[in-house]
N, C-alpha and C positions, 0 to 999 in steps of 0.2 A: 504494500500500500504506500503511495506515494505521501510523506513527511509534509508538515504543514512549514512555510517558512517563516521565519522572523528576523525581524529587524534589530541588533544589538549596537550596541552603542559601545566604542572599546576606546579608549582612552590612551590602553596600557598601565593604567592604576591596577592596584590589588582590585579593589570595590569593580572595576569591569569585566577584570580577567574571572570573577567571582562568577557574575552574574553568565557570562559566555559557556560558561561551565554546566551550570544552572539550566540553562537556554538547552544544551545539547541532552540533558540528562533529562529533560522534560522531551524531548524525541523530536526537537524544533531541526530543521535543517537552517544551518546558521550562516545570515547573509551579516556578515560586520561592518558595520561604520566608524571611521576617526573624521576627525577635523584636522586640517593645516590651519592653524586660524589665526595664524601671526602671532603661537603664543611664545615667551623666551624660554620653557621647558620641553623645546622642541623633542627632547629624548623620548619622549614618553609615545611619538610614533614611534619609534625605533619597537618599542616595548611593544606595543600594540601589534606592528605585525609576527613579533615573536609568538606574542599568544596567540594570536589568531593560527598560526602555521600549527602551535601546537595540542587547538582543540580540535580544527579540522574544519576550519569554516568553507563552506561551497564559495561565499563572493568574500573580497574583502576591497570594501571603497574605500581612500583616501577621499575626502571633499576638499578642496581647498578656498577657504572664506576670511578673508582679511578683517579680523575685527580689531586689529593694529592699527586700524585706518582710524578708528574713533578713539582709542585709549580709555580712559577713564578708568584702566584696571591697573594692580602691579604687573598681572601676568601676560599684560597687550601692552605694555607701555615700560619710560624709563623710572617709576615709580620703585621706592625699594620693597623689596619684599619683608615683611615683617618677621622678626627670630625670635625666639627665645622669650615667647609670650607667656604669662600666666595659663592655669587649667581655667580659671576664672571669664578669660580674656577671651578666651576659645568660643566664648560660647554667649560672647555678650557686643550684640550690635553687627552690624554689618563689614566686613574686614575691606580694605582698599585689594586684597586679594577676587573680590567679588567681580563678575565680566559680565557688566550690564546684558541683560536679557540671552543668556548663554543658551540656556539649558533649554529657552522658548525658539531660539535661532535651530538647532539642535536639533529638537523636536521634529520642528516641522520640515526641514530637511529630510527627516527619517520619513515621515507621514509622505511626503513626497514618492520619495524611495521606495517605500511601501506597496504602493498604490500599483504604479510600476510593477512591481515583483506579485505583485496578490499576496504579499506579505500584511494581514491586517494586527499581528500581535507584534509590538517593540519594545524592548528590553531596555533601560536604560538603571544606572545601580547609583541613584541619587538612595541618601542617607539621611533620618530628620534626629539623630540619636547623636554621634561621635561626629560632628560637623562645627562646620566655623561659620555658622550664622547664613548661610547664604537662601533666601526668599526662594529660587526655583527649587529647592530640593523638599520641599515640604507636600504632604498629600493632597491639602487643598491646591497648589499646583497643580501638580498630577491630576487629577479630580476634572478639573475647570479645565485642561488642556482635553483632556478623553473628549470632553463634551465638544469642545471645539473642533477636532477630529470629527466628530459625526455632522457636524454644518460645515466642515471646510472642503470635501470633497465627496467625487461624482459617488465611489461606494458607498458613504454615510449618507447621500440623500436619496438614494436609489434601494438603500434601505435591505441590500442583499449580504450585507457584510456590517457586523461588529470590528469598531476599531477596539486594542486592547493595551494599555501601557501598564505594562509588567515591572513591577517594583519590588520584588521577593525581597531587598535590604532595605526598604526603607526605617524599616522599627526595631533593627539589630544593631548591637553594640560594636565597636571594629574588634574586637576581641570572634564574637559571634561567627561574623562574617569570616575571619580568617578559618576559626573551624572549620566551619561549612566548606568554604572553601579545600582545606586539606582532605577531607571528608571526599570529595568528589576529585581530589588528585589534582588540585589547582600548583603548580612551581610557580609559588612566586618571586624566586629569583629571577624570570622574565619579565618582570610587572617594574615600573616605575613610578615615583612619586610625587617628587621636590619638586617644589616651585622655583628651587633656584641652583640646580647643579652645577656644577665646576665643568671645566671644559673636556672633562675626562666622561659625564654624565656621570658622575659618583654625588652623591648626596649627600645635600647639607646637616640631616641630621636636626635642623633646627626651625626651619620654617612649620607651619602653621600642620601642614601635611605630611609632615617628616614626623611631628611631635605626636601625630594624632597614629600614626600605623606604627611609631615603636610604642607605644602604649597598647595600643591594641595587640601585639606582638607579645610583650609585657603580662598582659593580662591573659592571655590564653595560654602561657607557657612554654612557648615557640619562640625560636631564637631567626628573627628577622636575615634572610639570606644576602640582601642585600650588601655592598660595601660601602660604607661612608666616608666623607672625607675625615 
């Protein structure tokens, strides 16, 4: 019987290589998406296609979408990246790490993509638990996006197809999520993270997303494979 397919979202973070994992063990045939999007953590394609080569995805698109052109983020612009924040800090207010309307830009790309492929379920592994404040990763998101999905295009008004955005990590701790992850055989020594790696792509160890997966590493009892600077 031919596999239904889906649309994933891969980053090259832990939290994507999680959910691709997730995607194939759910018996999805796996079409991946990354962005180029002008970010300076450019490694984390690199990572991205690692994982993808090593769950076995059928497509694997690069997009390429300049959101360098507007800034307004650290991770699009010459903004610093914030280090060695408080657990407090983490989790309070919105971070200059934040990339105005990311995860909405993102989306609908995929929803695009989708459509295309008869892919109506997309996977993306936004987090409302071990995160650093950031407004697209929350349910009601998610939620209000679905809905939109069903008015933005010709399948949701022809009423023959359910759009479906698939969040299996939204309400897991990074600790959780790594299990799970090991659990389904995820290497995340292919997986990248830092918002602000060295020219080698070795991590900082200290940014915002460094702090948040060696804790979660930390807390699950697993010794992060990773090299740091």
């Amino acid at each position: 019987m031919e596999r239904k397919r889906a649309v994933i979202l891969v980053s090259g973070g832990l939290d994507s290589a999680t959910i691709l994992s997730i995607a194939a063990d759910a018996g999805f045939e796996l079409c991946a998406l990354s962005f180029d999007y002008g970010q300076r953590h450019r490694f984390e394609l690199q990572a991205a296609k690692r994982v993808c080569q090593a769950t076995g995805v059928s497509q694997h698109v690069v997009f390429p979408i300049n959101l360098s052109a507007f800034g307004g983020s650290a991770l699009t612009s010459d903004l610093p990246v914030p280090k060695d924040r408080e657990e407090t800090e983490l989790s309070s207010g919105i971070p200059v790490t934040y990339v105005p309307a990311r995860n909405t830009v993102f989306l609908s790309i995929a929803l695009a993509w989708g459509e295309v492929l008869g892919a109506y379920d997309i996977f993306i592994g936004v987090n409302a638990v071990d995160y650093s404040g950031y407004p697209d990763c929350r349910p009601e998101f998610i939620e209000g996006f679905e809905r939109l999905a069903g008015l933005a295009t010709r399948a949701g008004i022809e009423g023959d197809h359910h759009w479906k955005i698939h969040t299996p990590l939204i309400s897991l701790s990074k600790s959780a999520i790594i299990q799970r992850g090991l659990s389904l055989g995820v290497d995340y020594s292919l997986t990248h993270s830092c918002y602000d790696p060295d020219s080698l792509g070795r991590s900082c160890g200290r940014c915002d997303s460094c702090q948040l997966r060696l804790k979660g590493f930390a807390e699950a009892g697993v010794d992060d494979p990773l090299e740091y600077q």
